[in-house]
C-alpha positions as CSV (number, residue, x, y, z in Angstrom):
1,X,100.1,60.1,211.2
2,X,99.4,58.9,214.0
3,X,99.6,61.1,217.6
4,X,99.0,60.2,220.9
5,X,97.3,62.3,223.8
6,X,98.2,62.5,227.7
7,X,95.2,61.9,230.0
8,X,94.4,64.6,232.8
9,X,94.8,63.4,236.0
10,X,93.0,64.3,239.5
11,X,96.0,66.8,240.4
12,X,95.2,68.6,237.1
13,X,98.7,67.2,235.4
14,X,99.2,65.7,232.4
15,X,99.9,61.6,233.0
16,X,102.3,60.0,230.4
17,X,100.9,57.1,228.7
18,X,102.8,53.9,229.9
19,X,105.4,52.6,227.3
20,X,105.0,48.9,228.0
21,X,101.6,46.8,229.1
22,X,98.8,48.3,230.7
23,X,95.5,50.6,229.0
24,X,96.5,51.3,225.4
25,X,97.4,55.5,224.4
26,X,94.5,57.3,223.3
27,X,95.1,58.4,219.8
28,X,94.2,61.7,218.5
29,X,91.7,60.2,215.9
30,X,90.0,58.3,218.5
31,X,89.2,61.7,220.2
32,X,88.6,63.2,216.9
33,X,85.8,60.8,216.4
34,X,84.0,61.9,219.7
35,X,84.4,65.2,220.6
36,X,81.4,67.1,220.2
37,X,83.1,70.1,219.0
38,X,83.9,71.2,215.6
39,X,87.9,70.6,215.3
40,X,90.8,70.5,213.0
41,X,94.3,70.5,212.7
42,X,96.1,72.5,209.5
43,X,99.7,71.9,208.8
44,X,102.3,74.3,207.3
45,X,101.0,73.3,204.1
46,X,97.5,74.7,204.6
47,X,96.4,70.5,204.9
48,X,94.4,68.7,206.6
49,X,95.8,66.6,209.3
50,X,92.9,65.4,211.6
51,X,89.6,66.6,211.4
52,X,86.6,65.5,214.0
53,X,83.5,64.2,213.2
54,X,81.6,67.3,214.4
55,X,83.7,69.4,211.8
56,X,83.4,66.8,208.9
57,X,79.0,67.1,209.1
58,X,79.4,71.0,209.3
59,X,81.2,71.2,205.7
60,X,79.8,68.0,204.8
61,X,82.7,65.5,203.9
62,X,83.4,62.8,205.0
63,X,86.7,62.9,207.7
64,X,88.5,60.8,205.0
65,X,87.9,63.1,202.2
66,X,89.6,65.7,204.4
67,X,92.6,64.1,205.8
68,X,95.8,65.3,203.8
69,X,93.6,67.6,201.4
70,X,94.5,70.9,200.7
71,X,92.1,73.6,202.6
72,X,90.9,75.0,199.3
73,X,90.1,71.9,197.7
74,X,87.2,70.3,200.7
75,X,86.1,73.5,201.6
76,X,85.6,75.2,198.2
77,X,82.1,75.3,198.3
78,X,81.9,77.0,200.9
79,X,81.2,80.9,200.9
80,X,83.6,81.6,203.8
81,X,86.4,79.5,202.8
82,X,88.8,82.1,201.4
83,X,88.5,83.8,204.9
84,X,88.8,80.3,207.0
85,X,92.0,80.2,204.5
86,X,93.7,83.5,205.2
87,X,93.2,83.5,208.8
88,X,95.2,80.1,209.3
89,X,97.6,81.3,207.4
90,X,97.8,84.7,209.2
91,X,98.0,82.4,212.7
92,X,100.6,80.0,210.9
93,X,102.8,82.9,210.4
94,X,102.3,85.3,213.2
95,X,101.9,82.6,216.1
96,X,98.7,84.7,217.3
97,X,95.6,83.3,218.0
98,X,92.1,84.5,216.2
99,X,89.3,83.9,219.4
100,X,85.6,83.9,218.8
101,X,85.8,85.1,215.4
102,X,81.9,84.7,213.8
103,X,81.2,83.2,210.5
104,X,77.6,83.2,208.9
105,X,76.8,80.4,206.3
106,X,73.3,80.9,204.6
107,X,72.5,77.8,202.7
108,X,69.2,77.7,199.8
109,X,66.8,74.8,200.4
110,X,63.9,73.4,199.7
111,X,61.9,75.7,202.6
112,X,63.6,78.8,201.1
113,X,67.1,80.5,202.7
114,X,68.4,79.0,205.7
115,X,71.3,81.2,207.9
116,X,73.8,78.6,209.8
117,X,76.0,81.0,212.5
118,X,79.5,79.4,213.7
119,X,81.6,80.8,216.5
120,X,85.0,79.7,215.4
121,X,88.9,80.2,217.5
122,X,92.6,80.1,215.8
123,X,94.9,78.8,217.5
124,X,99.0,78.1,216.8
125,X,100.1,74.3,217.8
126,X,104.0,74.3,218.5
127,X,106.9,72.0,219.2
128,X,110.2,73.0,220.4
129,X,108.7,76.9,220.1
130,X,108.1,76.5,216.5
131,X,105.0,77.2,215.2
132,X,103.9,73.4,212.9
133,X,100.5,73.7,213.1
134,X,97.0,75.2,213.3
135,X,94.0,74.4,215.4
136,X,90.5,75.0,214.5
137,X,87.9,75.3,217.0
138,X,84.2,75.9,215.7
139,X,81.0,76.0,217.7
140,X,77.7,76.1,216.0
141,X,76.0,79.1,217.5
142,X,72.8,78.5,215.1
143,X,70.3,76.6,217.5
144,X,71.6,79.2,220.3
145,X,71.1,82.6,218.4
146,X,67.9,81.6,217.5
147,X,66.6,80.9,221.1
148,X,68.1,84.1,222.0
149,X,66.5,86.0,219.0
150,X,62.9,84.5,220.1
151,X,63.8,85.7,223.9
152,X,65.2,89.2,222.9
153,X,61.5,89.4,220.2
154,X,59.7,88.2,223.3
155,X,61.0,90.9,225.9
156,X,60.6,93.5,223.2
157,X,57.4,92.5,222.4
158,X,56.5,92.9,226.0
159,X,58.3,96.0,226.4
160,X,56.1,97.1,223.6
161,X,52.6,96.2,225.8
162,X,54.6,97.7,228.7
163,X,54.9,100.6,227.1
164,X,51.6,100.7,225.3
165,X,50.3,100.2,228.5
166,X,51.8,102.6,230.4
167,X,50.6,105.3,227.6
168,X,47.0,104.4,228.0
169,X,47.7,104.5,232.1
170,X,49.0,108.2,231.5
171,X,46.1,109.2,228.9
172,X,43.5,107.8,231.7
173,X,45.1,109.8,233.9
174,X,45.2,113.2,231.7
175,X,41.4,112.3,231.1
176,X,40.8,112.2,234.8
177,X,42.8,115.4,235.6
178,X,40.9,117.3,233.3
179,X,37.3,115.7,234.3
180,X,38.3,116.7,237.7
181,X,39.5,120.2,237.0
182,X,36.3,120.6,234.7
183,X,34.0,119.6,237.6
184,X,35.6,121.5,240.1
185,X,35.0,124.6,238.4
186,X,31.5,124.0,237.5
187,X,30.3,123.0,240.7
188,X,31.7,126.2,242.5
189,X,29.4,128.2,241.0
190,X,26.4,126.3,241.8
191,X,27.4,125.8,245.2
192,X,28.3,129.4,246.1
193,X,24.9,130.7,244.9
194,X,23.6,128.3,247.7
195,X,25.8,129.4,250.4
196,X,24.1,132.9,249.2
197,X,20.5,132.2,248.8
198,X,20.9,130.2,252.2
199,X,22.4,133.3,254.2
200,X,19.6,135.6,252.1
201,X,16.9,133.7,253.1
202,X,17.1,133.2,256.8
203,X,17.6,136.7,256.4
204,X,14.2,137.5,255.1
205,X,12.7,134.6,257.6
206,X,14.5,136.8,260.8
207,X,13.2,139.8,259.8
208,X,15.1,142.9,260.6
209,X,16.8,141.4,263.6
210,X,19.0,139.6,261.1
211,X,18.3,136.2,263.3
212,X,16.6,133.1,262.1
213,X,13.8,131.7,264.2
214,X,14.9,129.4,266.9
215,X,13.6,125.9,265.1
216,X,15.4,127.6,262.0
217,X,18.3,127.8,263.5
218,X,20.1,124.0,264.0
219,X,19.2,123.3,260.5
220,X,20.5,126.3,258.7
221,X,23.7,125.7,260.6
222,X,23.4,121.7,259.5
223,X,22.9,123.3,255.7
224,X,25.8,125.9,255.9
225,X,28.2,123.0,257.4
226,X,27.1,120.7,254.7
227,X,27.9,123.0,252.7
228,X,31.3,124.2,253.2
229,X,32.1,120.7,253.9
230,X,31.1,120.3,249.9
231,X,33.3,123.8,249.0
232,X,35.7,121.7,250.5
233,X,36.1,119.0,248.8
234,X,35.6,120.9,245.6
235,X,38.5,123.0,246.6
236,X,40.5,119.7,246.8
237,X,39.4,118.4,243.6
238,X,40.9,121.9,242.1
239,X,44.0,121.6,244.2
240,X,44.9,118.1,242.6
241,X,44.0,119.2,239.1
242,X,46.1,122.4,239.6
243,X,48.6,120.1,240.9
244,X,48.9,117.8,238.1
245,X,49.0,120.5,235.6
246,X,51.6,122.2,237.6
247,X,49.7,125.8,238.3
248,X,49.3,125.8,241.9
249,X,51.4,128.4,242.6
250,X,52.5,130.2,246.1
251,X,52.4,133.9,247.2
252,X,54.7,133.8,250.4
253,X,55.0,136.8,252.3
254,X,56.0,137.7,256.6
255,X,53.9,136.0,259.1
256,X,53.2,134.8,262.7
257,X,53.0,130.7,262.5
258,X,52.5,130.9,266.3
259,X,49.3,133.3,265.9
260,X,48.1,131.1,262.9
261,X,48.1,127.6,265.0
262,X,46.3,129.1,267.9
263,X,44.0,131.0,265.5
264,X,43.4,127.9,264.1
265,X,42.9,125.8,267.0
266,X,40.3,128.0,268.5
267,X,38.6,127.3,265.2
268,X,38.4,124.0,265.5
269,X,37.8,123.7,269.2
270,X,34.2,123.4,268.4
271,X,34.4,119.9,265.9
272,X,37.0,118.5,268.7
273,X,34.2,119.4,271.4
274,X,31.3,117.6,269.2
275,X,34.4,114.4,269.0
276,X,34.4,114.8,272.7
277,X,37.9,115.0,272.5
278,X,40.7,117.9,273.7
279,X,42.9,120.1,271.9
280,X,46.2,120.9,274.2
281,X,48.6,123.8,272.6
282,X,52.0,123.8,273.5
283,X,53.0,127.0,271.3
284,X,55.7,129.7,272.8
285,X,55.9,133.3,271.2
286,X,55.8,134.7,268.2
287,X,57.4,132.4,265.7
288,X,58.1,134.5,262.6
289,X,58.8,133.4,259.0
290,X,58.0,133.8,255.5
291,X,55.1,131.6,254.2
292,X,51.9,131.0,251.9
293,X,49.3,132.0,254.7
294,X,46.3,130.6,252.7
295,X,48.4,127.4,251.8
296,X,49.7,127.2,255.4
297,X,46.3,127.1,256.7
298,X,45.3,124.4,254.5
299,X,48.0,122.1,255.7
300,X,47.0,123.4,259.0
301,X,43.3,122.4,258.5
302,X,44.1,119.0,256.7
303,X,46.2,118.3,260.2
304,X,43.8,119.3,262.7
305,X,41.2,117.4,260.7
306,X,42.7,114.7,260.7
307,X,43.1,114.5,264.8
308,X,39.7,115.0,264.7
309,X,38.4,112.1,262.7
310,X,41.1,109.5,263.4
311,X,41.8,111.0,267.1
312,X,39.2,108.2,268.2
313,X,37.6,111.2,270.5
314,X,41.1,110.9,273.0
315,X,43.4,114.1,273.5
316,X,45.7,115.9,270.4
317,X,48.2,117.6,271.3
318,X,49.9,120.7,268.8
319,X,53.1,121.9,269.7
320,X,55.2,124.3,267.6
321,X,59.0,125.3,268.6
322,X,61.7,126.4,266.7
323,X,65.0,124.5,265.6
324,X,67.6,127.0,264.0
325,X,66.0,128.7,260.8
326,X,63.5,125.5,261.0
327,X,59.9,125.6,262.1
328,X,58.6,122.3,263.9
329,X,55.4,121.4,264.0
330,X,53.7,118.9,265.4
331,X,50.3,116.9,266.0
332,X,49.4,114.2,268.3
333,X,46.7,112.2,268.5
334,X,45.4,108.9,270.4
335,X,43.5,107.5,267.8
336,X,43.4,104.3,265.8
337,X,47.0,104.6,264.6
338,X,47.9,103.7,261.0
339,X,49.1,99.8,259.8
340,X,52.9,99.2,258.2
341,X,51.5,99.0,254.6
342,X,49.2,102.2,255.0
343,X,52.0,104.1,256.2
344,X,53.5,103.3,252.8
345,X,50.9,104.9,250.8
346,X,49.4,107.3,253.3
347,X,51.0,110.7,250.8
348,X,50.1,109.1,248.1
349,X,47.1,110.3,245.2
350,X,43.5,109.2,246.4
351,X,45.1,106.7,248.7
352,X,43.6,106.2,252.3
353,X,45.1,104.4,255.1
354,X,41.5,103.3,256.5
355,X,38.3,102.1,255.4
356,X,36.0,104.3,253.0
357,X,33.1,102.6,254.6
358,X,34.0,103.9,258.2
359,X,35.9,107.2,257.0
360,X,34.6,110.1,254.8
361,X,37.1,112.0,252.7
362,X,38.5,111.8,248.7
363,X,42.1,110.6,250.3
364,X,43.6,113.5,248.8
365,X,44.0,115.9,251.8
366,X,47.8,114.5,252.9
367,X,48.7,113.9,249.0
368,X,47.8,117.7,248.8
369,X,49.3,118.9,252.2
370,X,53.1,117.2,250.8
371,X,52.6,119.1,248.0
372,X,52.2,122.3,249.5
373,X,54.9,121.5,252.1
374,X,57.8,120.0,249.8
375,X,56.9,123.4,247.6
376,X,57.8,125.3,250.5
377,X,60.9,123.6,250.9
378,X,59.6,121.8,253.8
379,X,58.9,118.0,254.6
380,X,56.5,116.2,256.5
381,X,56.6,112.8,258.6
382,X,54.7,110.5,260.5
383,X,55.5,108.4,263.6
384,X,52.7,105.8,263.9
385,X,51.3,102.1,264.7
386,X,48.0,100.5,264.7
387,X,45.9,101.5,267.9
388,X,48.6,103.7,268.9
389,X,48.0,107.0,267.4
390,X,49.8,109.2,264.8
391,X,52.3,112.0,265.5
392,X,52.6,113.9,262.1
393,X,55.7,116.6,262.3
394,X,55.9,119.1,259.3
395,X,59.4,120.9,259.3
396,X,59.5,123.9,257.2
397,X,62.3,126.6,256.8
398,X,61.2,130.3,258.2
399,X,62.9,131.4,254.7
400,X,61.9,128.8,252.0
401,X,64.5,128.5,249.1
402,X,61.8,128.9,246.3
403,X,61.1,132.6,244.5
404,X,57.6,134.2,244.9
405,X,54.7,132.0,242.9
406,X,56.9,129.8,242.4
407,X,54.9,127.4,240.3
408,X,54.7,123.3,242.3
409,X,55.3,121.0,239.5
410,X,53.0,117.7,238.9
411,X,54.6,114.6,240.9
């Protein structure tokens, strides 16, 4: 049998071969012998009538031995032939085509059990709209699921260190919380039997006038700001383990945010005097709402403190209004400003946006002050650029959409 093929031309049509002189017809078994793919063509008869090269070396016969053989006869050794059979049937009778259907071949060797996988495609040939053959497409998938069965063992192995990783990340953590919280506690006692002794002592050394001699003086007040700098930062250290273990809890209750700000400002007019530096208030009336008071001032201090030590000894400015059932708050300072990629990290856990070198502090004072904010159903933002300053605006709601001690989760 002998049938000739059209060749595609440029306009995507098919281009009649010429009938007289001119380049000879390719003939199907010419293209049988070349194309890469494995291919073959069944007639009504369930017979081989061309076969490609490609296909003969996947059931290995020759393309001689196949041409006008019955199906059953070449491919009866193999273990999928019964299926290969009633599927060309079913597409010889039906006229449907069977696309990407997958056959598995596992062959004994010499090196033990070897798995071949074949992608294979059904489909009816016709002429004049009757159905007078079948065309076998196969695609050896064998070289390609392998590669893709290394990939997939190679991302799941390194999903596995991923995740082994990120286990060990969250135990280190866990560890640390607990160290923290641990040390916290122990050192508060220690340090509050100082504050003690210190206040009993100059005390005893001023006598019944309850004063300390004058060269006493400057350095008790050096020790008792030491400190309650160090009850400070203890304090913070609990905050964060509370915070991680989700039992920092909030007691809200009717207040005067107005009253706390200037309250707080006159408290700290003396560390912005020693900066050489000037705290303006821009506060109007009473400015009512219901809040943590001991949280609140904590934010509060962690602000102010702030303007103090990054303030760069120029003016801060506090202002307070309100917007609606919102509470505004802000603080302005002159200072040394803060880069693009600090302001990225600037809330973040034992982060800092400056040097450690130049700069005291944990960096845990703003990661603590979100806390406390976002737990009041509030936010906090900051407006900044290097050398410029920092404005830092906390917004919270005079009636915050969280129950009494309501507990603030770890984040």
């Amino acid at each position: 049998m002998t049938v000739t093929v059209g060749i595609a031309t440029e306009g995507g049509g098919i281009a009649t071969p010429p009938s007289g002189g001119g380049s000879r017809p390719v003939e199907l078994a010419e293209l049988m012998s070349t194309v890469p793919l494995g291919m073959a063509i069944i007639d009504r008869e369930l017979r081989f009538v061309e076969v490609s090269d490609a296909m003969a070396a996947m059931h290995g016969v020759s393309r001689e031995a196949h041409l006008g053989q019955p199906m059953v006869e070449v491919l009866r050794a193999e273990p999928s032939a019964a299926d290969v059979v009633r599927r060309v049937r079913r597409v010889l009778e039906t006229g449907v085509a069977l696309e990407g259907v997958e056959i598995i071949h596992r062959e004994s060797g010499a090196h033990g059990e070897r798995t071949r996988v074949y992608r294979a495609s059904y489909h009816p040939v016709r002429r004049d709209g009757a159905i007078v053959a079948a065309c076998i497409y196969v695609e050896d998938m064998t070289e390609r699921r392998r590669v893709e069965a290394q990939r997939d063992a190679g991302a799941a192995r390194e999903r596995s260190v991923r995740e082994q990783a990120l286990r060990e990340t969250q135990e280190a953590v866990r560890a640390r919380d607990e160290f923290l919280s641990v040390a916290a506690h122990e050192l508060r006692t220690p340090l509050t039997s100082l504050r003690l002794h210190l206040q009993l002592l100059l005390r005893q050394v001023g006598g019944s006038n309850q004063e300390p001699p004058a060269e006493l003086a400057p350095r008790a007040r050096v020790l008792d700001r030491q400190l309650s700098r160090l009850v400070g930062l203890v304090n913070t250290l609990l905050d964060v383990s509370r915070l991680a273990a989700g039992r920092l809890s909030l007691e809200p209750r009717e207040l005067d945010l107005a009253q706390m700000v200037r309250q707080m400002a006159e408290a700290f007019s003396e560390e912005f005097t020693r900066a050489g530096s000037t705290l303006s208030l821009h506060v109007d009336g009473p400015l009512l709402g219901e809040w943590d008071s001991l949280r609140l001032e904590q934010v509060l201090v962690n602000l102010l403190s702030n303007a103090v030590k990054y303030g760069g000894g120029q003016p801060v400015e506090v202002s307070l209004a309100s917007e609606g059932p919102t509470a505004v708050l802000a603080v302005k300072d002159q200072g040394i400003g803060i880069s693009e990629d600090g302001m990225a990290r600037l809330f973040g856990k034992f982060e800092r946006a400056v040097s450690e070198r130049h700069y005291g502090g944990l960096g845990l004072g703003l990661y603590i002050t979100r806390q406390i904010v976002e737990a009041m159903g509030g936010s906090i933002t900051v407006r900044s650029a290097q050398g410029k300053g920092s404005t830092f605006i906390l917004r919270l709601p005079t009636r915050p959409p969280v129950p009494s001690k309501a507990a603030v989760g770890a984040r």
